[in-house]
C-alpha positions in Angstrom: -7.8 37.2 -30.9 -4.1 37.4 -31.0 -0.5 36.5 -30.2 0.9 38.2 -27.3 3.8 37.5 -24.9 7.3 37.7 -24.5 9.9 35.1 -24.0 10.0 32.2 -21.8 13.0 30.0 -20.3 12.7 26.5 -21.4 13.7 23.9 -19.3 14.9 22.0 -22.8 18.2 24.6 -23.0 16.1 27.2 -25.3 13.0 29.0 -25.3 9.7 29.9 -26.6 9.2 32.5 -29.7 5.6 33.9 -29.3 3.4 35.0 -32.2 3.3 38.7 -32.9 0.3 40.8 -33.0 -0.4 40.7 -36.3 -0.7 37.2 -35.8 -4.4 36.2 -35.7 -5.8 32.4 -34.2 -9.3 30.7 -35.2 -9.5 28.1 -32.5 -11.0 24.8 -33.7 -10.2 22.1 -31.0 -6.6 21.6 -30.3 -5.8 23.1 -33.3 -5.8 26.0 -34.6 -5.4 28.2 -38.1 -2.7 31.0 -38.4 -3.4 33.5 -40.4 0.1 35.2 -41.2 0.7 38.7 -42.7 1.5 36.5 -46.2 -0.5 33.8 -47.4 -0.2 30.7 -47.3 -2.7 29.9 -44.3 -1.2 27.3 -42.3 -2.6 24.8 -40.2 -0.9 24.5 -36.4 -2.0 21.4 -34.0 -0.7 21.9 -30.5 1.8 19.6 -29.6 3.3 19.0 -33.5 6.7 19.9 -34.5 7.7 22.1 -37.4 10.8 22.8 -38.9 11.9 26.5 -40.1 14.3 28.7 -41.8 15.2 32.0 -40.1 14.6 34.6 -43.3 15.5 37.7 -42.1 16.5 39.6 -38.7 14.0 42.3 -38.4 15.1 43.8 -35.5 17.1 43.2 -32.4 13.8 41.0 -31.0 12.1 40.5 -34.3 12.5 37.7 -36.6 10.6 36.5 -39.6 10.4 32.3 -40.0 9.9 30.7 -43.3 7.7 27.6 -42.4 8.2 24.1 -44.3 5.0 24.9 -46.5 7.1 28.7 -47.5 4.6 30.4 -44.9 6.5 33.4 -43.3 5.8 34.2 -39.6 7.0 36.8 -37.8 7.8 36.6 -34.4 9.1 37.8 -31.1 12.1 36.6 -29.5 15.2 37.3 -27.0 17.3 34.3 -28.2 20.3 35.2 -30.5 19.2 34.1 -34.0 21.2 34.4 -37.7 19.6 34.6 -40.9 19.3 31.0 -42.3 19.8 29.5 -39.2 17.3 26.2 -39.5 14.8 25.6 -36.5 12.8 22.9 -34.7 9.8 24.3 -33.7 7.4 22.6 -31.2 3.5 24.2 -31.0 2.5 25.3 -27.5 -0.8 26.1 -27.7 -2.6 27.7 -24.5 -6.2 29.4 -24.7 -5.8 32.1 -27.2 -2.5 32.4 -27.3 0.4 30.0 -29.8 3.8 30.0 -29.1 6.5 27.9 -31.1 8.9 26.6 -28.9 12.5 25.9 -30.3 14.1 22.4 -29.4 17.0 20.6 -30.4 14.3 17.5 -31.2 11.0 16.3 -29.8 10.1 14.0 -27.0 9.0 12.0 -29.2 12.0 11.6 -31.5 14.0 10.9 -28.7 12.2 8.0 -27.6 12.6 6.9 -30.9 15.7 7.0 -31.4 16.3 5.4 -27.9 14.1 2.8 -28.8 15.9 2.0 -31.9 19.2 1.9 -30.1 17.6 -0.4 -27.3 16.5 -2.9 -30.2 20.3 -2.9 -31.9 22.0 -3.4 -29.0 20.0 -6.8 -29.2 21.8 -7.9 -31.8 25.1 -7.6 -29.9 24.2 -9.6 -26.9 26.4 -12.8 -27.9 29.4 -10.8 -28.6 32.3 -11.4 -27.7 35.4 -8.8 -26.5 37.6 -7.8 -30.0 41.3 -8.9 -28.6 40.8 -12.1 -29.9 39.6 -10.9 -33.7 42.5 -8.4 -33.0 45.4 -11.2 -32.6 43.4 -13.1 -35.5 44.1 -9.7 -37.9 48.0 -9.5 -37.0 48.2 -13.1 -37.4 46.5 -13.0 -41.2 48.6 -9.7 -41.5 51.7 -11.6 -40.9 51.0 -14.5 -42.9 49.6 -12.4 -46.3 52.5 -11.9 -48.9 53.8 -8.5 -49.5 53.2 -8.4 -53.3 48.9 -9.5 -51.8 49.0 -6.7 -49.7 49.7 -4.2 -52.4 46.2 -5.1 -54.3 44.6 -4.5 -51.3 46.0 -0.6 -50.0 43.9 -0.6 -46.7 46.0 -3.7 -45.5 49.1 -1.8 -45.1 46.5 0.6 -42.8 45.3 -2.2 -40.8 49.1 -3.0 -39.7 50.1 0.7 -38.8 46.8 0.3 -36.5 47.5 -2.4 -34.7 49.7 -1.1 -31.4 51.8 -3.2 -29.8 51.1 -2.1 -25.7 54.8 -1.4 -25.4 54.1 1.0 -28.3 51.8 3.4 -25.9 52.3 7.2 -24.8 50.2 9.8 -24.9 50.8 11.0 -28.2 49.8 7.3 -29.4 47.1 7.0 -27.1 45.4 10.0 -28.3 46.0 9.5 -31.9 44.7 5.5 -31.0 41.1 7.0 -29.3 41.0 9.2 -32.4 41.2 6.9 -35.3 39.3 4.0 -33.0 36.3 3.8 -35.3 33.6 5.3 -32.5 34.0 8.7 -34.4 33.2 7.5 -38.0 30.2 9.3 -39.1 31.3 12.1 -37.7 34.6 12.2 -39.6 32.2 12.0 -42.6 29.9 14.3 -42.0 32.9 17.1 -40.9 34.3 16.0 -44.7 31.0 16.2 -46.6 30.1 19.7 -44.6 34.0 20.7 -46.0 33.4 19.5 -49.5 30.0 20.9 -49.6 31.8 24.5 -48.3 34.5 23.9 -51.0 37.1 24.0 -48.6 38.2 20.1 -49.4 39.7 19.0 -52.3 39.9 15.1 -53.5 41.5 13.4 -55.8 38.8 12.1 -57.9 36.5 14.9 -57.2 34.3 12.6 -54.8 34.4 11.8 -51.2 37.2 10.2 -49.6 36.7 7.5 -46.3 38.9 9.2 -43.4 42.3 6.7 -44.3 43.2 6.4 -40.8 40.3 5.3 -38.8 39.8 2.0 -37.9 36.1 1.7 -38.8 36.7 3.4 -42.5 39.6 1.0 -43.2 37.9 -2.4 -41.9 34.7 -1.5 -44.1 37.2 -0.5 -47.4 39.1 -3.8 -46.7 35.7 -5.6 -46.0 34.3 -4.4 -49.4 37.7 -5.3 -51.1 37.1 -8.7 -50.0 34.0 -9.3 -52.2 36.2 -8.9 -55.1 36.9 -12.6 -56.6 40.6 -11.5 -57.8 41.1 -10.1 -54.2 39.3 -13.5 -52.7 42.0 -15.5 -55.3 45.2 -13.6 -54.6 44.3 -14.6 -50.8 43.6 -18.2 -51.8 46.9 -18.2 -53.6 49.1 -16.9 -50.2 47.3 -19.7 -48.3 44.9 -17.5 -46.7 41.1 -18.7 -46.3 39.4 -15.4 -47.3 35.9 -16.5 -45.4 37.9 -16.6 -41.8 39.1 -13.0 -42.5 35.8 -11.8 -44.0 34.4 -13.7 -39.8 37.3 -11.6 -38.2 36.7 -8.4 -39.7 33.4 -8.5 -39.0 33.4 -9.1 -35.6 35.6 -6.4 -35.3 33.4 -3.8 -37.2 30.5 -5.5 -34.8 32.7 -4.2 -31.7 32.8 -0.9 -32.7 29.4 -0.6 -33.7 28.6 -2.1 -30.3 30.6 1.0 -28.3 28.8 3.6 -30.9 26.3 2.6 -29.7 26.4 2.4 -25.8 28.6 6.0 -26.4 24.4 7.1 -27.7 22.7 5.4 -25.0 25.1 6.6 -22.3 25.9 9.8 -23.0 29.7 9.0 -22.9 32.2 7.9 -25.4 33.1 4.1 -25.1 35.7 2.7 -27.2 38.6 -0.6 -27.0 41.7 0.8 -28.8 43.3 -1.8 -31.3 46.5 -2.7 -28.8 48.0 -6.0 -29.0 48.8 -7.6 -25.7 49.6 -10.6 -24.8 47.5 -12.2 -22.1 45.2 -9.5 -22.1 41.2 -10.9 -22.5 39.2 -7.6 -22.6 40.2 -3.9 -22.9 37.4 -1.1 -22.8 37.7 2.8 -21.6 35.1 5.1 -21.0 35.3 8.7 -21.1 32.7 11.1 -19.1 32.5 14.7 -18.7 29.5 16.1 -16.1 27.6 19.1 -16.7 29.8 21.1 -19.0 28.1 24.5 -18.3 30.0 24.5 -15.1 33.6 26.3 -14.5 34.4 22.9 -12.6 33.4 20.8 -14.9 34.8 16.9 -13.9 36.3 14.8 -16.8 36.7 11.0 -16.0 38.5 7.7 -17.8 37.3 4.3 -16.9 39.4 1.4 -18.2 38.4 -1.9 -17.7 41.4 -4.7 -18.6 41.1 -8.3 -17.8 44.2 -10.6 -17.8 44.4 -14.0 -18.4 46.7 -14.5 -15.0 46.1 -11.5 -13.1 41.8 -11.1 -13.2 40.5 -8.7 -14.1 41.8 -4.4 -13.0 38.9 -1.6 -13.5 41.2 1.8 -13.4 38.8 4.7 -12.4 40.5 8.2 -13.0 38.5 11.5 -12.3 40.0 14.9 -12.8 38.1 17.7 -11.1 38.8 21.2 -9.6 42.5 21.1 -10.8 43.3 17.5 -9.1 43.1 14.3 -10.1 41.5 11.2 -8.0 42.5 7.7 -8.8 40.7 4.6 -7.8 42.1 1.0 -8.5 39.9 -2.1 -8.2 41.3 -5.9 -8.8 39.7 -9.3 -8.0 43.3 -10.5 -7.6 44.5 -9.8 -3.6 48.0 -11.0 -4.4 47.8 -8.6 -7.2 45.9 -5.6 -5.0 48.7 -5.8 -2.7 51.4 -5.4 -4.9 49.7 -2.1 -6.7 48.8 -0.8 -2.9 52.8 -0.9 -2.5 53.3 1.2 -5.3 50.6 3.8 -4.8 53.1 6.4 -3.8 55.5 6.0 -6.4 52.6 6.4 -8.7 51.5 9.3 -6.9 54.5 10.7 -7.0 55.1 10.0 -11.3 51.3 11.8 -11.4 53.0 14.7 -9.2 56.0 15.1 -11.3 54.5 15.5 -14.6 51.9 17.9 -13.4 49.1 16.5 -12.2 48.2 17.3 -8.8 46.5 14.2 -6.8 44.1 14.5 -4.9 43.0 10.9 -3.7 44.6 7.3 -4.6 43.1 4.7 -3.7 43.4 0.4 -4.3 40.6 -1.9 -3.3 40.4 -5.5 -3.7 36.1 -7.0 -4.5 36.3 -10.6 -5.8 33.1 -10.2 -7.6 34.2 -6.9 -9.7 31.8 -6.5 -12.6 32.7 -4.5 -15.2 29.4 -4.2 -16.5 28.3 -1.8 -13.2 28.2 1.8 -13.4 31.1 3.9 -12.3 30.6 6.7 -10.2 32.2 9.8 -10.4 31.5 10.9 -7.2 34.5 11.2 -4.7 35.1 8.1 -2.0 35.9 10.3 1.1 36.0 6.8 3.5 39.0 5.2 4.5 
């Protein structure tokens, strides 16, 4: 018996690579041995995942896989493939026939890692919003002693950071969402892929912890901490080191907090370190939809609760060249006042370029900010 077939569409964003006829199956069960042009013989169980190594591009349909055990399969496939490309491969068996479907990770793994998210986010449930930890770290900045804050570099970081809300444009805001801590790992992984390419040179020949993100300079400070000179020079400016061990903590707890809700939501949640007075919880979430279409809509959710004022969800969704904003406040006095200056707001949107499509201001005295925003378009009145 053998492979035959051509390829499939996947509904996972691939498709299926079927066995060649020089492929040949003993069925046993659900399983099944392959007996490939070069030995090893390998053992496939339907449903299992494999990874492999694209060897060599045979032809313009033809491909030969090096499986994890060094077995070498060739195979049949329309999907655009380069030589050392790696490969998830799920079995699909049916009757006689095996394909080896390619997937960007099993259902399986996914639940997994959902799982694992579901559990850490647990571990958050009694935590609280980071503008307090935030006005606790300008206030211990403030207080430490210049001559201290040279023994420990990142501290100098921390205070460049830290943005006063009068400091805020775009430039600022972009460079703020950037170094905000939600993007990390992936800073490091970016550096380790350069290093490992050769195309990154450091100072000691290792590698370095992006300087200016928020997340890589709380952890160096954090570790700097545990050094008994570091916790002494503190001791010496008056500084209790255990209360800014608590606040930088909590802060590194935020962000881990946003990382993950950015996984579980498919979005990318984040506070930005701004220091503003009477403000009790700041928190933006970006969203784009399906990103195969030409119209693709991008939105910005920013949730900001005032001491005085309540609490002001800003909802602003750009789609099909205009942009929609949508206003909600548990304040009335406070609705009022930004429904009487909609139109000049309009009008600042117009002026730099952005074309508006719908602005609207609603007052709900129970405004949540834990609900889900949509992005879909409020036609009512």
């Amino acid at each position: 018996m053998s492979c035959n077939g051509r390829i499939q569409p996947d509904v996972w964003k691939a498709g299926t690579i079927d066995c060649m006829d020089n492929f040949f199956i003993a069925p046993v069960g659900q399983a099944g041995t392959l007996f490939p042009v070069r030995e090893p013989t390998i053992q496939l169980r339907n449903g299992e995942t494999i990874n492999a190594i694209v060897q060599d591009i045979v032809s313009s349909d033809t491909v030969l896989l090096k499986l994890g055990n060094n077995a070498i399969l060739e195979a049949r496939t329309n999907l655009s493939l380069n030589a050392g490309q790696n490969l998830l491969l799920k079995v699909d068996a049916s009757g006689t026939e095996i394909r080896l479907r390619i997937t960007t990770a099993s259902e399986e793994t996914e639940t997994v890692i959902r799982n694992s998210l579901l559990s850490t986010l647990k571990n958050f449930s009694n935590l609280e919003p980071a503008i307090v930890e935030l006005e606790q770290l300008a206030g211990f900045l403030s207080e430490i002693p210049e001559e201290t804050k040279t023994q420990i570099p990142g501290l100098f970081t921390l205070e460049k950071l830290l943005l006063p809300v009068e400091s805020l444009q775009g430039t600022t805001i972009e460079t703020a969402v950037n170094d905000s801590g939600v993007f990390f790992e992936s800073k490091l992984r970016f550096f380790a892929d350069q290093e490992e390419l050769g195309n990154m040179a450091t100072a000691q020949g290792g590698l370095q912890i992006p300087g200016g993100d928020l997340k890589g300079v709380l952890l160096k400070v954090r570790n700097e901490l545990d050094n008994p000179n570091m916790i002494q020079s503190l001791r010496d400016a008056g500084i209790r080191p255990i209360q800014l061990q608590r606040t930088l903590d909590k802060l590194l707890a935020n962000i881990e907090y946003q990382q993950v809700q950015s996984r579980l939501g498919d979005t990318l949640q984040l506070f930005l370190p701004v220091l503003w007075n009477k403000l009790k919880e700041e928190q933006i979430t970006f969203k784009s939809g399906n990103r195969s279409s030409p119209e693709t809509p991008f939105s910005c959710t920013i949730n900001l609760a005032f001491e005085h004022i309540g609490k002001l969800r800003s909802h602003v969704l750009f789609q099909s060249g205009r942009i929609h904003v949508n206003f909600v406040s548990d304040n009335p006095i406070f609705t009022d006042m930004l429904k009487g200056h909609a139109n000049h707001l309009g009008n600042q949107l117009e002026r730099v370029g952005l074309p508006v499509g719908r602005l609207s201001v609603k007052f709900k005295s129970d405004l949540d900010f834990s609900e889900d925003v949509s992005d879909r378009l409020d036609i009512k009145a």
